[in-house]
N, C-alpha and C positions, 0 to 999 in steps of 0.2 A: 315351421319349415315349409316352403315350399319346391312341388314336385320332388320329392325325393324317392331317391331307388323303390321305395317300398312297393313289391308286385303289385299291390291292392290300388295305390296310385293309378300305376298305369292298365290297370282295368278301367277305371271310372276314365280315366282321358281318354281310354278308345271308345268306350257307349258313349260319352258326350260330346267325340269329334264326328263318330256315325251318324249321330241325330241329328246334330243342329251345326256340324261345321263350323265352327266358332271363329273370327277374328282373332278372338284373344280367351286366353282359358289357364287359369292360375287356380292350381289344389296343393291346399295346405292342410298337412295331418295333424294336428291338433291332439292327437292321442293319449301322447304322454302329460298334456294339462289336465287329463281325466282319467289317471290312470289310479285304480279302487272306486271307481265308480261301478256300480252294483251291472248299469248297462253295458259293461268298457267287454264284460263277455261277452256279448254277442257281437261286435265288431269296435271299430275303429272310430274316432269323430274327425269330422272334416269338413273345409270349408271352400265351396267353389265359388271362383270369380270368371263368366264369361260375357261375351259381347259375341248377341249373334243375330241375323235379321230374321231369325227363325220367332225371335219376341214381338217381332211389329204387330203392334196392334193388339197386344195380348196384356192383359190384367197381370198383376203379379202375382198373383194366385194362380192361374195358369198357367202362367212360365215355371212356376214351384212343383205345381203338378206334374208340368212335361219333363223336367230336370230328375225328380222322383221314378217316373216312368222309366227315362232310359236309364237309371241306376236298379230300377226294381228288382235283377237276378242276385244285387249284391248286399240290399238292406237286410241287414237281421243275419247275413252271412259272410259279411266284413265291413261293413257301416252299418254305426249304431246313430249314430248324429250328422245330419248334413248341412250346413249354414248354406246358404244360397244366394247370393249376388247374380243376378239374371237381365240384363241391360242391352240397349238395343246399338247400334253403333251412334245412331244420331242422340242416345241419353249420354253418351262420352265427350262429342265433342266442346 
């Protein structure tokens, strides 16, 4: 499902519209494919897709990090899994 109601959604879409003002930015909650999973208690799993020039130039690894970063108030306190798609406008077109 993507972007739905769920408040936690629209936590992660504001720290990741603050930080890198994204193009484009698609979160799908993934939750309930991992629901009894031992981690599924401390939060939620989920998987971001954006396009932002905040990536130029940046390793993917860095972009994971930075992505990690401005979610960091909400890991362990409503994301348990993050999948990350981090892409710059010029890797889309």
């Amino acid at each position: 499902m993507t972007d739905s109601p769920n408040p936690l959604v629209a936590e992660i879409r504001s720290a990741l519209v603050r930080e890198f003002a994204p193009t484009t930015l698609e979160i799908f909650d993934d939750s309930a494919a991992h629901a009894g999973h031992a981690g599924a208690r401390e939060g939620g799993h989920f998987r971001v897709s954006l396009v932002s020039m905040a990536f130029e130039g940046r390793a993917q690894l860095e972009r994971h990090r930075l992505v990690y970063a401005a979610v960091a108030p909400l890991m362990g306190h409503g994301i348990h899994a993050l999948n990350i798609v981090a892409r710059t406008p010029n890797e889309v077109r």
